[in-house]
C-alpha positions in Angstrom: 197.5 110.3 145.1 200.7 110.0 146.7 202.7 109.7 143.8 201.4 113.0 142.1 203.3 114.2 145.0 206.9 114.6 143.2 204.8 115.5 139.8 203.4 118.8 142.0 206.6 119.7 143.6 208.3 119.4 140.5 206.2 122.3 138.8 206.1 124.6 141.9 210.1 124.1 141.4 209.9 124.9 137.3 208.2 128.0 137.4 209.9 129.2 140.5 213.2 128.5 138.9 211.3 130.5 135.7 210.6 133.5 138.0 214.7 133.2 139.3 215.6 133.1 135.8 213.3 136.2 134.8 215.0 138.0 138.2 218.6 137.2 137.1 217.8 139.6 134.0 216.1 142.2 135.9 218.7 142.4 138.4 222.0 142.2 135.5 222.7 145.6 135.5 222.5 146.1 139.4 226.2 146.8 141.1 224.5 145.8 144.2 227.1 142.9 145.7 228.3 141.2 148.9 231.6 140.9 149.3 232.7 137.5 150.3 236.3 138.4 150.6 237.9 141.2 150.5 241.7 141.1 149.1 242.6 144.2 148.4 246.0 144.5 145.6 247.0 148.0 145.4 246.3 149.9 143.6 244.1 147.3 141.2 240.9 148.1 141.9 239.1 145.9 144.1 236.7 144.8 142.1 239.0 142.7 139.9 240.5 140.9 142.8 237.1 140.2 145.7 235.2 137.7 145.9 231.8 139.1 144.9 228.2 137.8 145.1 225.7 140.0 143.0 221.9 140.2 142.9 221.9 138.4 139.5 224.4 136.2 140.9 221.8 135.2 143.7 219.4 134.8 141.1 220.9 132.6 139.3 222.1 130.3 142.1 218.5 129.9 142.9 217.3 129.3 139.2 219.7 126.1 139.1 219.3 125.4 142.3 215.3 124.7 141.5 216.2 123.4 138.3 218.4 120.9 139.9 215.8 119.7 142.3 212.7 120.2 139.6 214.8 117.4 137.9 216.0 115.1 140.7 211.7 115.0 141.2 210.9 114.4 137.6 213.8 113.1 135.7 213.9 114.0 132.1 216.5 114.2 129.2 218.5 117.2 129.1 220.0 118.8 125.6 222.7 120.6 125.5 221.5 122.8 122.7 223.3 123.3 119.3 226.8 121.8 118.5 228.0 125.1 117.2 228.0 126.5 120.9 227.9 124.2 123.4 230.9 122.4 122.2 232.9 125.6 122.0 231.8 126.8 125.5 232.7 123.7 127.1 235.7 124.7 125.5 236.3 127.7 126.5 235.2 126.9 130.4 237.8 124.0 130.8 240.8 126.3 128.6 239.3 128.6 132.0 240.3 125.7 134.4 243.7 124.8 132.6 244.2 128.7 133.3 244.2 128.1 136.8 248.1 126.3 136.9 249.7 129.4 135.4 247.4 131.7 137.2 248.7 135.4 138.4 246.0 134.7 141.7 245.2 130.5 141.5 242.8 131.3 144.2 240.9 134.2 142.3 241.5 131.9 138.6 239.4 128.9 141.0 236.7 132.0 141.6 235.9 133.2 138.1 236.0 129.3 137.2 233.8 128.5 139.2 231.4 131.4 138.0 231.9 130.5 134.2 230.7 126.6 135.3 227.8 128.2 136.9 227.5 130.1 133.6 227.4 126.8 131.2 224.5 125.8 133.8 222.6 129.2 133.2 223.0 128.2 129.3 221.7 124.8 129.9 218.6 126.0 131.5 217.7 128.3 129.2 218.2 125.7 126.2 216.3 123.4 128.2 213.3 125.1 130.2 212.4 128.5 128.2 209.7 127.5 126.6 208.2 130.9 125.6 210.3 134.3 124.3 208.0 135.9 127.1 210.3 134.8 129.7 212.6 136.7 128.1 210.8 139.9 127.0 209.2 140.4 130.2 212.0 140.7 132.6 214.4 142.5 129.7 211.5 145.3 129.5 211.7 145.8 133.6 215.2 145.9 133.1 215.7 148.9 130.9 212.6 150.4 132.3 213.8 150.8 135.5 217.6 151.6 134.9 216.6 154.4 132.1 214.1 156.2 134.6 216.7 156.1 136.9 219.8 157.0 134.5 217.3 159.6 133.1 216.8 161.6 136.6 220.4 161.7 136.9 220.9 163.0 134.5 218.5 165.8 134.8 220.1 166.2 138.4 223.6 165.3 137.7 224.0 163.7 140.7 222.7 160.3 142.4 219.2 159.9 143.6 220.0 158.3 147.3 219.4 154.9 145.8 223.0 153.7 148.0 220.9 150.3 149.6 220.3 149.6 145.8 224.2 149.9 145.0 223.8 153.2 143.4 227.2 155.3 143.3 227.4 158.2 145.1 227.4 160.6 142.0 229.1 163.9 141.6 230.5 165.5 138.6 232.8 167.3 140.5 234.5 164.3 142.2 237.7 162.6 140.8 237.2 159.1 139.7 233.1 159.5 138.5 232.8 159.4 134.9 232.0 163.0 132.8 232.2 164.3 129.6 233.9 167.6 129.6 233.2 170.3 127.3 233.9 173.9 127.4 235.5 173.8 131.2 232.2 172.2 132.1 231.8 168.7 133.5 228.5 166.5 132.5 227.7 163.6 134.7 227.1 160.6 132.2 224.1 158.0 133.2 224.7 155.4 135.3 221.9 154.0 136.5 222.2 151.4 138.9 225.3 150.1 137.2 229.1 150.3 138.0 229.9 152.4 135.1 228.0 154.4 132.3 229.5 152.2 129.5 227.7 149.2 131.5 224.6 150.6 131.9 224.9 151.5 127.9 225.2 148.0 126.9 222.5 146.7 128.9 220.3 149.3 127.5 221.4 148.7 123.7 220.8 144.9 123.9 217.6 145.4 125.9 216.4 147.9 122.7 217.6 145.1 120.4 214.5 143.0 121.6 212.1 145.5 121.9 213.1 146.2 118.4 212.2 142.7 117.3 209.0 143.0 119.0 208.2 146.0 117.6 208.9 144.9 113.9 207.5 141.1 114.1 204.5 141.2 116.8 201.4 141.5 115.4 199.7 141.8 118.8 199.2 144.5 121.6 202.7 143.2 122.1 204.2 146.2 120.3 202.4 148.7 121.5 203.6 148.2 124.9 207.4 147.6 123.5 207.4 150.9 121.7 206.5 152.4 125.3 209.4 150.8 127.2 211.9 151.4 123.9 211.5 155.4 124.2 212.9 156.0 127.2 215.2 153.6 127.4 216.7 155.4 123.9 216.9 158.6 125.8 218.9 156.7 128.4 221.0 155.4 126.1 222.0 158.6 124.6 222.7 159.9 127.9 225.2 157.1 128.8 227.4 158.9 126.1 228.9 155.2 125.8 230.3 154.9 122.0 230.6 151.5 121.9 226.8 150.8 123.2 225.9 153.7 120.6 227.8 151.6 118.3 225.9 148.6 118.9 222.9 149.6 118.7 222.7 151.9 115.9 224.6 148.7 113.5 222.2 145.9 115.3 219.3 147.7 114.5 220.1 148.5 111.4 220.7 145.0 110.2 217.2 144.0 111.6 215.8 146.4 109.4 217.7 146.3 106.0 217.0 142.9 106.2 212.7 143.5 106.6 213.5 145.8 103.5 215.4 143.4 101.1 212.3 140.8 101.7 210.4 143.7 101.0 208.2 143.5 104.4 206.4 147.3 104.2 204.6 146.9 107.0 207.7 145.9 109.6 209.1 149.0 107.3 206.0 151.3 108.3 206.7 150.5 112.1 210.3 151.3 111.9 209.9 154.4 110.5 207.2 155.9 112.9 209.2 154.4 114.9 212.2 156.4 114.1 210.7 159.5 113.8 209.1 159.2 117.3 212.6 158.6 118.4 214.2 161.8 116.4 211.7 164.0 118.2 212.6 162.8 121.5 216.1 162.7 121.3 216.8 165.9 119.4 216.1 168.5 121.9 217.9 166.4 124.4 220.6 166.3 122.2 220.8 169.9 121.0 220.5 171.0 124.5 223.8 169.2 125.7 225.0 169.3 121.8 229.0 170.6 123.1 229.4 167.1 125.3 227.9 165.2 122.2 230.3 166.7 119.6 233.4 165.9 122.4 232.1 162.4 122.4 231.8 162.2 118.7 234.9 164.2 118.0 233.8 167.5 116.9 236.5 169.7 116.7 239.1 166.6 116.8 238.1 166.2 119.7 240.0 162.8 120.1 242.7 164.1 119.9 242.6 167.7 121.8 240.4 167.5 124.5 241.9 165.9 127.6 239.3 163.5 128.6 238.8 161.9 125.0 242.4 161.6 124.6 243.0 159.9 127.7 239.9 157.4 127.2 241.3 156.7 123.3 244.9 156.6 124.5 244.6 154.0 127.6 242.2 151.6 125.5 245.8 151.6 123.2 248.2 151.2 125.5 245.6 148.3 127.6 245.6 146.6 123.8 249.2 146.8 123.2 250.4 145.6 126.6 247.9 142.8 126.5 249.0 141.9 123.3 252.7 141.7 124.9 251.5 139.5 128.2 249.9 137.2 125.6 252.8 136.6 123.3 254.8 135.8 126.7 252.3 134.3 127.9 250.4 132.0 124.5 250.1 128.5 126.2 247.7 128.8 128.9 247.2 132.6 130.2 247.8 134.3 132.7 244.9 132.9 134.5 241.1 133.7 134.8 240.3 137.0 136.0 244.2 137.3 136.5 244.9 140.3 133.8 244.5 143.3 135.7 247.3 141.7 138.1 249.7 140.6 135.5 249.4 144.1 133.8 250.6 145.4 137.4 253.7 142.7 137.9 254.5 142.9 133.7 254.2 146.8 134.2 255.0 148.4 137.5 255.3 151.9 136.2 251.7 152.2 134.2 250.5 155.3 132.7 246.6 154.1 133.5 244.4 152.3 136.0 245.2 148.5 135.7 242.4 146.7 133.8 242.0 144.1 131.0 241.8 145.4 127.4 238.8 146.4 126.2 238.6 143.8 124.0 237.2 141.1 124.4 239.1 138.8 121.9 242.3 139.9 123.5 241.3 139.6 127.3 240.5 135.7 126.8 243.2 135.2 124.9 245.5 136.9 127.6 243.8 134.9 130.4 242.8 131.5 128.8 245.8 131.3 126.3 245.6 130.3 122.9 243.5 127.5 123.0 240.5 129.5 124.8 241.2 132.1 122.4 239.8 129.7 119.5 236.9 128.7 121.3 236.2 132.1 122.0 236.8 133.5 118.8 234.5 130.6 117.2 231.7 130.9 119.9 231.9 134.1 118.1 231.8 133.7 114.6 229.7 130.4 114.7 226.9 132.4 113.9 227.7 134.8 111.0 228.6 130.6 109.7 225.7 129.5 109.9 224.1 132.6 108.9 225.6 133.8 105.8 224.4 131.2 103.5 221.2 130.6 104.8 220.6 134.0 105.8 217.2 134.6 103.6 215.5 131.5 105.7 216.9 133.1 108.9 215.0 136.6 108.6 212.1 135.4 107.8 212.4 133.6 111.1 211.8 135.9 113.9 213.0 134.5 117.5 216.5 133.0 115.2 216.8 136.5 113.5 216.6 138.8 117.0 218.8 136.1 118.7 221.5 136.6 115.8 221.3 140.4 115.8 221.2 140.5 119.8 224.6 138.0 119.4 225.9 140.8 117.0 225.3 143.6 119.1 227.0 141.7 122.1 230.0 141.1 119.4 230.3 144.7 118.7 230.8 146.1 122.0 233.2 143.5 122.5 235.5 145.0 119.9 235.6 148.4 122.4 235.2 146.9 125.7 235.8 144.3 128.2 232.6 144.1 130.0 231.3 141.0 128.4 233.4 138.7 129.4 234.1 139.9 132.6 231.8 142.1 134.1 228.7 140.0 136.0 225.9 142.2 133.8 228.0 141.8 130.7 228.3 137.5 131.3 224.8 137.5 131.9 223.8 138.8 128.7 226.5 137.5 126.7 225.5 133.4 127.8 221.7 134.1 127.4 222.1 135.3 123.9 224.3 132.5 123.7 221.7 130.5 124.8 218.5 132.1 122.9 220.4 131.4 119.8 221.1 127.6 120.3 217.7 127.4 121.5 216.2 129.4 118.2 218.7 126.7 116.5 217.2 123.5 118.3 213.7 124.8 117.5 214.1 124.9 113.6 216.4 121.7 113.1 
């Protein structure tokens, strides 16, 4: 009797470590944070140099934390997953550490170290103790179900809703510094949700629709159904983001997924994404022809790019970000400027900036720049790993559900990458970028 003891407490601490896990995706979106230290640089915004603790961050602690002890009760063999990406992110975390001796901030370079290691653990678990894509779906559907009703009201509003205990930003249109598309004299508040910026909330929602879409082209259940339910709205809040690069994403990722159901010739996944579609187009359209002159800015109308004040800003600083990135690295090739360090070596490599100091919005170039050239080569093949081992074998991988989503959801990731930074800095962005990373060395494991 007694020595069912440590068999008991280790499955209270698996499935509460499951529930942490399923709450670290719910929460990835959430700006909501404690600030462990406050060290304000001006004028880099703060964000890039606190110590932060977010809600998924919280999550996640405790999901390792019960994983830990679940396996200190009931020792058994952990895998590290696939070759083709845990090799490379051990790779890429210790390029992170080596970082740390040339580091702009050795103190914030130690941070963001630490929070790739717990990272690598967070891909461990899920290539170890998700035994079910439920785990997944479940808490990805909350996600976007929650942050599009929300990113949907304010919209209708344009304004925030009061949600401040939540971390929602206090939202006006009319204030310097919130994020609008400007049309015509007139300023439209883009969706933010419950996220730190609309481009954020954009990519959580794209990759979120990436697995509903799966669901709704390869379940053959009740599953579906309640997909297509949760993927409607959270379309509508993804147009209202006005983010490009989650726009981007989505629209390429899900178009993959379904030229590949039509080159194997499955009609009936066709059928679905079709309806499908057309259910969408009806939705979307009168929301789009209503605000149809902030849509044609954002998809330059008129050249807008390059006449409209706004656009031309956004397109110019992601340029100059690029090009003086591209300087600090070449200066810079060995071992970065340190983790995290790049908004702070754009400030002492550039006193005299013509934009807000930030990484480059891409994400290539922003680990190359902090990790230096060697983590620049484990991230580039962490990225690229996949379209390897998925070119030639790529018939046998779409007829393969949970590998096929996993690659596409990777893809989509990949994409925004190209336009943004988010993904390897940003907590929600991290937290989506390792699971996929994980899913897909998991989806690997399971048909070796």
């Amino acid at each position: 009797m007694l020595d069912s003891y440590p068999y008991w407490y280790s499955r209270f601490l698996v499935i509460a470590a499951r529930i942490s896990f399923a709450l670290t995706i719910v929460l990835a979106p959430l700006r909501w944070r404690i600030i462990l230290w406050e060290r304000p640089t001006f004028p880099v915004y703060g964000d890039y140099t606190n110590f932060l603790l977010f809600a998924s961050d919280i999550a996640l602690i405790y999901t390792l934390i019960f994983w830990g002890s679940s396996l200190l009760l009931s020792p058994r063999k952990v895998s590290f997953g696939s070759a083709s990406i845990w090799i490379f992110l051990i790779g890429l975390t210790m390029a992170g550490f080596v970082s740390i001796y040339a580091s702009e901030d050795n103190i914030l370079s130690i941070y963001q170290f630490i929070r790739l290691g717990f990272l690598f653990l967070f891909y461990l678990y899920i290539v170890n103790e998700i035994p079910s894509p439920r785990w997944v779906l479940v808490p990805v559907g909350l996600q976007i179900l929650v942050e599009s009703m929300i990113a949907i009201w304010q919209s209708l509003l344009q304004h925030s809703l009061g949600l401040r205990t939540l971390g929602e930003l206090p939202l006006d249109p009319n204030i310097k510094g919130v994020s609008v598309v400007l049309a015509n004299g007139f300023r439209f508040l883009r969706a933010y949700g419950l996220s730190d910026h609309p481009n954020i909330l954009g990519g959580c929602l794209a990759f979120g629709l990436i697995i509903l879409l799966a669901v709704i082209l390869y379940s053959e259940n009740r599953a579906r159904w309640i997909a297509s339910i949760f993927f409607l709205p959270a379309l509508v809040a993804l147009v209202l983001t006005f983010s490009r690069s989650a726009w981007i994403s989505f629209l390429i990722g899900s178009s993959l997924m379904v030229g590949m159901e039509a080159v194997l010739r499955r009609w009936e996944s066709i059928k679905r994404a079709v309806w499908l579609g057309l259910v969408s187009i009806l939705i979307i359209t009168p929301v789009a022809w209503k605000n149809r002159q902030f849509f044609g800015v954002r998809l330059n109308a008129g050249g807008s790019f390059s006449q409209a004040p706004f656009e031309q800003q956004s397109v110019g600083e992601r340029m100059l970000l690029i090009r003086s990135g591209n300087q600090i690295f070449v200066e810079h090739s060995v071992i970065g400027i340190g983790l995290g360090a790049s908004p702070l070596a754009m400030k002492r490599r550039f006193p005299y900036f013509q934009t807000n100091y930030q990484p480059p919005h891409y994400t290539l170039l922003a680990a190359a720049l902090e990790t230096g050239v060697i983590g620049a080569i484990f991230y580039f093949l962490l990225l690229v790993m996949p379209w390897i081992i998925f070119l030639p074998r790529w018939k046998s991988i779409a007829t393969q559900p949970y590998l096929m989503s996993t690659f596409i959801l990777l893809f989509a990731i990949t994409i925004v990458g190209l336009f943004d930074y988010y993904t390897w800095l940003n907590a929600a962005g991290r937290v989506w970028q390792w699971l996929a990373w994980g899913l897909w060395s998991l989806a690997l494991e399971r048909v070796a």
